[in-house]
PyMOL commands that place a pseudoatom at each C-alpha (Angstrom):
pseudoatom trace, name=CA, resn=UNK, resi=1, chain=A, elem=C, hetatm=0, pos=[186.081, -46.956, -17.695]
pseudoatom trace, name=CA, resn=UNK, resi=2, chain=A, elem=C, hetatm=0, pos=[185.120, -46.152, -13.871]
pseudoatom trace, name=CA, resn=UNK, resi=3, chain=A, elem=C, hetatm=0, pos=[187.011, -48.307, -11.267]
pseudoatom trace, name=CA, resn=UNK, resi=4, chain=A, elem=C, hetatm=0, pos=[187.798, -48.118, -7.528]
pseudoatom trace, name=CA, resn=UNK, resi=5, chain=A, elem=C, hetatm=0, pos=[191.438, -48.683, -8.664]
pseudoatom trace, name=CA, resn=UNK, resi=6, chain=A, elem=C, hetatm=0, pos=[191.127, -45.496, -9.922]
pseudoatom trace, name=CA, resn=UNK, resi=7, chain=A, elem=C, hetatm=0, pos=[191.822, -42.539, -7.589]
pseudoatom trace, name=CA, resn=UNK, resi=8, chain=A, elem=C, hetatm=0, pos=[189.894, -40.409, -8.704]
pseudoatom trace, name=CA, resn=UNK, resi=9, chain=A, elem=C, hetatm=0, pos=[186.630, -42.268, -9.288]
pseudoatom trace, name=CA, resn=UNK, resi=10, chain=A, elem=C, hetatm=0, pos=[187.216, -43.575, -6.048]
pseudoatom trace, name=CA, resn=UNK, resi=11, chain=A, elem=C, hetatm=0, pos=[186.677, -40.510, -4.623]
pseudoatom trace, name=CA, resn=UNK, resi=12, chain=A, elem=C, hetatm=0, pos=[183.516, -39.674, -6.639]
pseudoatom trace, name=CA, resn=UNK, resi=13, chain=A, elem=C, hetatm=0, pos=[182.210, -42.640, -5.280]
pseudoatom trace, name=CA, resn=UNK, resi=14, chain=A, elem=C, hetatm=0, pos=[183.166, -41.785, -1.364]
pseudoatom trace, name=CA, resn=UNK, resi=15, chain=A, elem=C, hetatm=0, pos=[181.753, -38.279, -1.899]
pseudoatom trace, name=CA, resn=UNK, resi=16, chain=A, elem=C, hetatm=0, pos=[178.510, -39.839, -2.909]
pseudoatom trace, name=CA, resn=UNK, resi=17, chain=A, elem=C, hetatm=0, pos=[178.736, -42.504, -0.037]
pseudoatom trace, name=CA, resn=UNK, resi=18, chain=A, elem=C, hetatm=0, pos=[179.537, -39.552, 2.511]
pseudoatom trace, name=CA, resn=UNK, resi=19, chain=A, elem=C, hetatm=0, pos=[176.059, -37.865, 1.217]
pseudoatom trace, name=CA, resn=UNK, resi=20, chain=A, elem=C, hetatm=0, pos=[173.765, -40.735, 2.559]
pseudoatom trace, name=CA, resn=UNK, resi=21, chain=A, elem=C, hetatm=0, pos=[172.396, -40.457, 5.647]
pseudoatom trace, name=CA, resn=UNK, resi=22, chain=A, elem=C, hetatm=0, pos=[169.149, -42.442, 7.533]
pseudoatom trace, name=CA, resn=UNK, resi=23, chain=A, elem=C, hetatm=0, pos=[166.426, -40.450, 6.031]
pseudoatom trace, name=CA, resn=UNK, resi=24, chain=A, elem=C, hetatm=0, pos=[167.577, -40.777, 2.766]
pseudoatom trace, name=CA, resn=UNK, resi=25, chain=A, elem=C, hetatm=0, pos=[164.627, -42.132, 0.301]
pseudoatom trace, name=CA, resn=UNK, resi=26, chain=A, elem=C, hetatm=0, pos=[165.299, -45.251, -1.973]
pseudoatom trace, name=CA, resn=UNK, resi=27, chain=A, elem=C, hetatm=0, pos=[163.871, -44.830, -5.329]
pseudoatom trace, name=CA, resn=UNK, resi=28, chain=A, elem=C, hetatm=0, pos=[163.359, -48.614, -5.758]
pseudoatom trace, name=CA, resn=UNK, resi=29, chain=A, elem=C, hetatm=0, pos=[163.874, -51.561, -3.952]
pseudoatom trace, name=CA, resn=UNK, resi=30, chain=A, elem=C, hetatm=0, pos=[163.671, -53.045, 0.157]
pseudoatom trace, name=CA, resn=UNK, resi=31, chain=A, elem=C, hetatm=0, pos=[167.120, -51.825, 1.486]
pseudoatom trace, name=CA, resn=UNK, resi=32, chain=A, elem=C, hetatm=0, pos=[167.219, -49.129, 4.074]
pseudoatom trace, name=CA, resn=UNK, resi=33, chain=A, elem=C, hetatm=0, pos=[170.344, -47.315, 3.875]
pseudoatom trace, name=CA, resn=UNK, resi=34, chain=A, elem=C, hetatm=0, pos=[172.136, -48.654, 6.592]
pseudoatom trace, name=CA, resn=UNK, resi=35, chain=A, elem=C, hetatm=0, pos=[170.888, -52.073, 4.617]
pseudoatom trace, name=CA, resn=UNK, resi=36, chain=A, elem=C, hetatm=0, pos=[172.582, -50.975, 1.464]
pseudoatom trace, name=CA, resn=UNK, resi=37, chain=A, elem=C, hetatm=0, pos=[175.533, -50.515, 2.976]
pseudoatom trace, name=CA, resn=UNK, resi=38, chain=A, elem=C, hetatm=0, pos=[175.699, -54.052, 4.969]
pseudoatom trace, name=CA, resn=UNK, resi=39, chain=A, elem=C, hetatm=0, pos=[174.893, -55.765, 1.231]
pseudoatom trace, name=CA, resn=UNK, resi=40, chain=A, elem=C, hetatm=0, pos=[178.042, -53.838, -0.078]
pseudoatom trace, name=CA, resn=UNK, resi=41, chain=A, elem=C, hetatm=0, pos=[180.115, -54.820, 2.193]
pseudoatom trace, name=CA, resn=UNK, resi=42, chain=A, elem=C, hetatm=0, pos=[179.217, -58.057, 1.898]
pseudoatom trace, name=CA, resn=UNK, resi=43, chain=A, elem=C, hetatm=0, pos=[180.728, -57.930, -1.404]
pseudoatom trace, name=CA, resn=UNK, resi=44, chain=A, elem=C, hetatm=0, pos=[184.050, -56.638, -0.552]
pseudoatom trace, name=CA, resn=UNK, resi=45, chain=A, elem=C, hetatm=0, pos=[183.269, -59.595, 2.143]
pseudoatom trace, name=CA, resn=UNK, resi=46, chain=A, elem=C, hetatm=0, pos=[183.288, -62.173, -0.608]
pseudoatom trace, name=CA, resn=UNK, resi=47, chain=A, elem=C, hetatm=0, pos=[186.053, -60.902, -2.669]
pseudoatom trace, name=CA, resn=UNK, resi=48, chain=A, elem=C, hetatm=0, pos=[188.432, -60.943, 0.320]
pseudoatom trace, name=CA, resn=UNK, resi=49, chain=A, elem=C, hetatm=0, pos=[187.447, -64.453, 1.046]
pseudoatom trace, name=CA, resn=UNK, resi=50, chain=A, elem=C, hetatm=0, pos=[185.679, -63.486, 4.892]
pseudoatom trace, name=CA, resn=UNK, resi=51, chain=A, elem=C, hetatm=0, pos=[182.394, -65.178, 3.239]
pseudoatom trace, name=CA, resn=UNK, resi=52, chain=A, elem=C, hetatm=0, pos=[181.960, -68.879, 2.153]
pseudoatom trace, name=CA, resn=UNK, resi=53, chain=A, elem=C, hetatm=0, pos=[180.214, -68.533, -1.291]
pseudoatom trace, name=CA, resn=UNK, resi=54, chain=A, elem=C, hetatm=0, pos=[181.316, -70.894, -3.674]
pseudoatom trace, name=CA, resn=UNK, resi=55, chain=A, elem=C, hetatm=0, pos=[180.986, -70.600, -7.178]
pseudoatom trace, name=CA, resn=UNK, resi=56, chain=A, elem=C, hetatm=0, pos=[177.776, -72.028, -8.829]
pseudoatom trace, name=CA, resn=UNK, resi=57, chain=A, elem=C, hetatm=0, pos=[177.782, -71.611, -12.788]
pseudoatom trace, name=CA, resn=UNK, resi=58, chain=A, elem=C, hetatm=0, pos=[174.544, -70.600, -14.270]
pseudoatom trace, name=CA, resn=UNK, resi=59, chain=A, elem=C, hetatm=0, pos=[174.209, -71.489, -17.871]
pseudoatom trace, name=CA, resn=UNK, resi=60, chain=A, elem=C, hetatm=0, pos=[175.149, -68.354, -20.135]
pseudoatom trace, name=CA, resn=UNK, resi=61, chain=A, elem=C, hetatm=0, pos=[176.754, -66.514, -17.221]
pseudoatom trace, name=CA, resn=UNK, resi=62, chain=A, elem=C, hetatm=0, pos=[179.508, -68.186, -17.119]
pseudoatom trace, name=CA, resn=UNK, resi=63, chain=A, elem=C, hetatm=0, pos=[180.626, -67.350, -20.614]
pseudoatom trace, name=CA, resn=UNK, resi=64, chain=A, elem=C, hetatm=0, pos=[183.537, -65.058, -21.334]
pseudoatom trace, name=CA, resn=UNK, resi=65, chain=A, elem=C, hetatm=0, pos=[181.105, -62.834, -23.311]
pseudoatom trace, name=CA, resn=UNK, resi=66, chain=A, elem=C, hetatm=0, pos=[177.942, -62.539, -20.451]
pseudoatom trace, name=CA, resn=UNK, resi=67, chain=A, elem=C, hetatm=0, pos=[180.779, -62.169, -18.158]
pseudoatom trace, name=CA, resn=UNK, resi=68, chain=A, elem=C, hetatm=0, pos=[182.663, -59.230, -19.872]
pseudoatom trace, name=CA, resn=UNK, resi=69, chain=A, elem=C, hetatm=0, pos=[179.145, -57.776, -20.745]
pseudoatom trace, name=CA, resn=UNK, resi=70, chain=A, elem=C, hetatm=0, pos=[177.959, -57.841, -17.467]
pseudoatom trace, name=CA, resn=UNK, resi=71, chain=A, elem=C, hetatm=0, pos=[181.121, -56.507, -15.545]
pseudoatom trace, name=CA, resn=UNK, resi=72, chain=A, elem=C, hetatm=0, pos=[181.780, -53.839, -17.798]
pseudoatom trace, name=CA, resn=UNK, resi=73, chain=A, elem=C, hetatm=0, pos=[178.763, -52.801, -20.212]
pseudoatom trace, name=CA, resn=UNK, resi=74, chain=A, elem=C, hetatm=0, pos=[175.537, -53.901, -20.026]
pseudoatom trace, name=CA, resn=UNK, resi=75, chain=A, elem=C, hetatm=0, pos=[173.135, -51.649, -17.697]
pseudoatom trace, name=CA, resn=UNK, resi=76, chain=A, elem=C, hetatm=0, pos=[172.155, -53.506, -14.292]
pseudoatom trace, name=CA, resn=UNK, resi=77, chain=A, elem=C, hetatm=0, pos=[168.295, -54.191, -13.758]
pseudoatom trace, name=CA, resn=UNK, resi=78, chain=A, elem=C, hetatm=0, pos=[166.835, -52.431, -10.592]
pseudoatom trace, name=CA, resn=UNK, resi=79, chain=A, elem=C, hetatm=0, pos=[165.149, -55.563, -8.603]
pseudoatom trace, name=CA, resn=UNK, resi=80, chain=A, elem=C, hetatm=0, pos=[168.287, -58.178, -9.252]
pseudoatom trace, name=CA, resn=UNK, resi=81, chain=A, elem=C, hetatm=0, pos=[168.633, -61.001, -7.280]
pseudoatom trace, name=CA, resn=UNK, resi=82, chain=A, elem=C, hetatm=0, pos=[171.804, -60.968, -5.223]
pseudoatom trace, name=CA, resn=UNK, resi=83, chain=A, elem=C, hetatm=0, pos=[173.808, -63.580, -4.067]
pseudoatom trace, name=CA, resn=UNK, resi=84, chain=A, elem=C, hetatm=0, pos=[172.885, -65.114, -0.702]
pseudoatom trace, name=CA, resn=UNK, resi=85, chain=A, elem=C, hetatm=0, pos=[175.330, -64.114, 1.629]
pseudoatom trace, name=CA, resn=UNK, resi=86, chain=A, elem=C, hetatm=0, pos=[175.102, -60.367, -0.082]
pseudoatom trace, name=CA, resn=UNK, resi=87, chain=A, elem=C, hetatm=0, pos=[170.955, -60.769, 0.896]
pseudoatom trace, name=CA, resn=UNK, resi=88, chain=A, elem=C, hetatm=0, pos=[170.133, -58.785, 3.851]
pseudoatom trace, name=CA, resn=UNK, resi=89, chain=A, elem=C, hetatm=0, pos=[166.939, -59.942, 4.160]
pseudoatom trace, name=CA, resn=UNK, resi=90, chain=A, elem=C, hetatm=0, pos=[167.658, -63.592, 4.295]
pseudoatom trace, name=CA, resn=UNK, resi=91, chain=A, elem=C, hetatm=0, pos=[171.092, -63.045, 6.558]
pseudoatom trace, name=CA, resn=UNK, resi=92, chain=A, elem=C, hetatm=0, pos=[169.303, -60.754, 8.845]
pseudoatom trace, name=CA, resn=UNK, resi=93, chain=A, elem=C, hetatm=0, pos=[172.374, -59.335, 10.147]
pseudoatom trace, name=CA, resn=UNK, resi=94, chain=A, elem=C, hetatm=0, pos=[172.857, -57.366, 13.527]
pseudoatom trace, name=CA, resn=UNK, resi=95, chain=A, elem=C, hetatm=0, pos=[173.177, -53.704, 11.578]
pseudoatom trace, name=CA, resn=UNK, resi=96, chain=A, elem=C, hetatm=0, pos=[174.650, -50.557, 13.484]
pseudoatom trace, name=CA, resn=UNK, resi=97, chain=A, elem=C, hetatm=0, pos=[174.619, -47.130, 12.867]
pseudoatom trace, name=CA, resn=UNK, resi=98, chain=A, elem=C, hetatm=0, pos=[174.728, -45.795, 9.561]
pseudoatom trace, name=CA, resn=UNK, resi=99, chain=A, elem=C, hetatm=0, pos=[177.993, -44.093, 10.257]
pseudoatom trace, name=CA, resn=UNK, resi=100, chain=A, elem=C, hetatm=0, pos=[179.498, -47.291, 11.501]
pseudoatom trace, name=CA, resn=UNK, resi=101, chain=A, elem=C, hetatm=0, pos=[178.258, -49.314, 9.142]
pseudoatom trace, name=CA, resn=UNK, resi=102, chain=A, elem=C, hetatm=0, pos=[180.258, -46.497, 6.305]
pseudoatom trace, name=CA, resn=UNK, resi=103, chain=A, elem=C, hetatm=0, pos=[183.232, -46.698, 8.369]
pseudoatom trace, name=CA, resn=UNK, resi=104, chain=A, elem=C, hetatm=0, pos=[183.171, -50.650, 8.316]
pseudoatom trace, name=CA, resn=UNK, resi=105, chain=A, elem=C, hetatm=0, pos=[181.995, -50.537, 4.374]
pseudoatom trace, name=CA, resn=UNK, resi=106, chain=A, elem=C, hetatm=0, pos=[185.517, -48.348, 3.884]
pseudoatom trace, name=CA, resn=UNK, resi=107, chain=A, elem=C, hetatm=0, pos=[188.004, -50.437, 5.942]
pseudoatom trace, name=CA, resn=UNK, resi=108, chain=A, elem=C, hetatm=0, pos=[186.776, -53.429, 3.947]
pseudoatom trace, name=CA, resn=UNK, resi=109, chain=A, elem=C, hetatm=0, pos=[187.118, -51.316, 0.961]
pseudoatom trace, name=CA, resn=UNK, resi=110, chain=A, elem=C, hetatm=0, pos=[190.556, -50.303, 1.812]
pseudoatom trace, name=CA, resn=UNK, resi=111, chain=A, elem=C, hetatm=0, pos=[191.143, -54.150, 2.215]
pseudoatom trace, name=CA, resn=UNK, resi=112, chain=A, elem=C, hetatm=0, pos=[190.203, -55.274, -1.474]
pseudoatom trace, name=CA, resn=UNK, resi=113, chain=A, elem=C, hetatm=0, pos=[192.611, -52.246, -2.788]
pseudoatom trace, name=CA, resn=UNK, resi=114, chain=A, elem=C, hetatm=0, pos=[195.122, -53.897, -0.063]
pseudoatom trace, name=CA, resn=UNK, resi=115, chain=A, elem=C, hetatm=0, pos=[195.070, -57.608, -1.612]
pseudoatom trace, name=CA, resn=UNK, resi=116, chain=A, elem=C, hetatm=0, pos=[197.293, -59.398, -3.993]
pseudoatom trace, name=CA, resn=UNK, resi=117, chain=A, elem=C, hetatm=0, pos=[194.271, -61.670, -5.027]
pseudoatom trace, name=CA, resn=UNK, resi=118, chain=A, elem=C, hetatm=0, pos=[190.693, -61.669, -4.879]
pseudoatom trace, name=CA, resn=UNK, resi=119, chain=A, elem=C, hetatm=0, pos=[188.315, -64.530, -4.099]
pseudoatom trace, name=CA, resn=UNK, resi=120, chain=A, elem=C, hetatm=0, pos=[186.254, -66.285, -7.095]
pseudoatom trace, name=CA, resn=UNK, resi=121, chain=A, elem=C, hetatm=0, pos=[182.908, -64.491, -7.962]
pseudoatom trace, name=CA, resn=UNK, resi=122, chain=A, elem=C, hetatm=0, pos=[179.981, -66.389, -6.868]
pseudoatom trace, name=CA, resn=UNK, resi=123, chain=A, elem=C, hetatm=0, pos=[178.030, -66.005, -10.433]
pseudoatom trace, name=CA, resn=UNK, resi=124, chain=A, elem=C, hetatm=0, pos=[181.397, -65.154, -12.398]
pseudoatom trace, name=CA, resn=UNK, resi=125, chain=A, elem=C, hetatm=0, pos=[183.543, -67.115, -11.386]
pseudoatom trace, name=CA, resn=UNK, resi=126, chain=A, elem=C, hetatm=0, pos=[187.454, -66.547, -11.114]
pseudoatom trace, name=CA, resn=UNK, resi=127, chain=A, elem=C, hetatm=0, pos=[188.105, -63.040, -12.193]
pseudoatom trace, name=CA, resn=UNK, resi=128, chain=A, elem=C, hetatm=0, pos=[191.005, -60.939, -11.902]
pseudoatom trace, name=CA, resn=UNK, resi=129, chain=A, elem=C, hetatm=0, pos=[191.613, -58.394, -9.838]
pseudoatom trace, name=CA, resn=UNK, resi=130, chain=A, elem=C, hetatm=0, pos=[191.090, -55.397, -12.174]
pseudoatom trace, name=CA, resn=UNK, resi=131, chain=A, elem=C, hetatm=0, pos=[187.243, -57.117, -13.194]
pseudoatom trace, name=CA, resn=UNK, resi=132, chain=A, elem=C, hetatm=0, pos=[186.630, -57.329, -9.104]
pseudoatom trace, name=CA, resn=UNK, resi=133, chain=A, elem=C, hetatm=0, pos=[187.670, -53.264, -9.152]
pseudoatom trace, name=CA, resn=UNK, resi=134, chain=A, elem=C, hetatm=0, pos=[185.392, -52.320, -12.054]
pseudoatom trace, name=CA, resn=UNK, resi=135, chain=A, elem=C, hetatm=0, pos=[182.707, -54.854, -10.679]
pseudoatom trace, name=CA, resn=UNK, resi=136, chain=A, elem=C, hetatm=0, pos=[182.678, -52.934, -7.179]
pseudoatom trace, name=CA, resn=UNK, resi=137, chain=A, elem=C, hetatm=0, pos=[182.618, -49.877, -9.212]
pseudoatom trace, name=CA, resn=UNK, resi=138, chain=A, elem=C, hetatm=0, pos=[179.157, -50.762, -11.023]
pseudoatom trace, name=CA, resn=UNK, resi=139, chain=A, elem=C, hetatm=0, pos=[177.757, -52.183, -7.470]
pseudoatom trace, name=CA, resn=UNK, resi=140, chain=A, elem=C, hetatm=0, pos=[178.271, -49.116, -5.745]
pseudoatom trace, name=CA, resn=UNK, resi=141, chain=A, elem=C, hetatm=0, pos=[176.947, -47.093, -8.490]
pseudoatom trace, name=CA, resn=UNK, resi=142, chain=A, elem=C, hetatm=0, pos=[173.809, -49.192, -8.655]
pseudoatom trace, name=CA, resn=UNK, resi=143, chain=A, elem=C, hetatm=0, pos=[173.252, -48.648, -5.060]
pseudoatom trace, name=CA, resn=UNK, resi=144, chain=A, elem=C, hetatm=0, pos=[174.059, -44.716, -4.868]
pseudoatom trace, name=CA, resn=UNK, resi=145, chain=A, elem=C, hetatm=0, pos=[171.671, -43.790, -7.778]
pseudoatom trace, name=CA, resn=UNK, resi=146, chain=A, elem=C, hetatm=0, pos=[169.268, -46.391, -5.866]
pseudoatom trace, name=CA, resn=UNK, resi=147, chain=A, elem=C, hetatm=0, pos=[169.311, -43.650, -2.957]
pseudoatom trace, name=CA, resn=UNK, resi=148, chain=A, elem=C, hetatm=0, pos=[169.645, -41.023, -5.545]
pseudoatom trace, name=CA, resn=UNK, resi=149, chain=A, elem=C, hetatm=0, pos=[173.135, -40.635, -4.905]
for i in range(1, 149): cmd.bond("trace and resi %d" % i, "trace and resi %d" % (i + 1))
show_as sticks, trace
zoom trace
């Protein structure tokens, strides 16, 4: 099973990352690239605890089941909604340079791998650290075969 924990696949994943550039095309979605990798930051963001997004259970979600299922099996939609601080289009952040923007996306990256304990999820909940590595995994993922990455 793919992690960031994992050296390896953590590498796959920055080799993939290093491949995107300004012109690249999304296949779906709004997010320019530079976009894309603002809203994964953001993520690291609210795992480290630098974003205020508290948890709001949503009915089935929040069982250990959905939960498990959704961090580590089931196939992510294209067109999810995203949790509002993760929203670039409703934070309308400053963005920079794509290349700063990657180095900024690593450091924070390099920050989660850093901590003792991650923040609560804002759909999941309190998850351990090992579900956060996996879960930032599958995001990244998501996003890189978005650009065909």
């Amino acid at each position: 099973m793919k992690t960031i924990q994992n050296q390896k696949d953590k590498e796959a994943l920055l080799k993939r990352l290093q491949q995107l550039n300004s012109n690249t095309e999304r296949r779906w979605g709004l997010m320019s690239a530079e976009e894309m990798l603002w809203h994964l930051r953001s993520q690291l963001e609210l795992a480290l605890g630098l974003h205020d997004a508290r948890f709001q259970p949503t009915g089935i979600m929040t069982t250990k089941l959905v939960r498990w299922l959704s961090i580590y099996i089931v196939p992510w939609p294209k067109g999810f909604r995203t949790a509002r601080p993760m929203n670039v289009h409703r934070v309308k952040p400053d963005l920079l340079a794509l290349d700063e923007e990657r180095q900024l996306l690593l450091a924070r990256l390099e920050a989660v791998l850093q901590s003792p304990r991650l923040e609560a999820h804002p759909l999941f909940g309190a998850i351990s650290n090992r579900a956060w590595y996996r879960l930032i995994w599958r995001h990244f993922d998501h996003h890189l075969r978005q650009f065909g990455l």
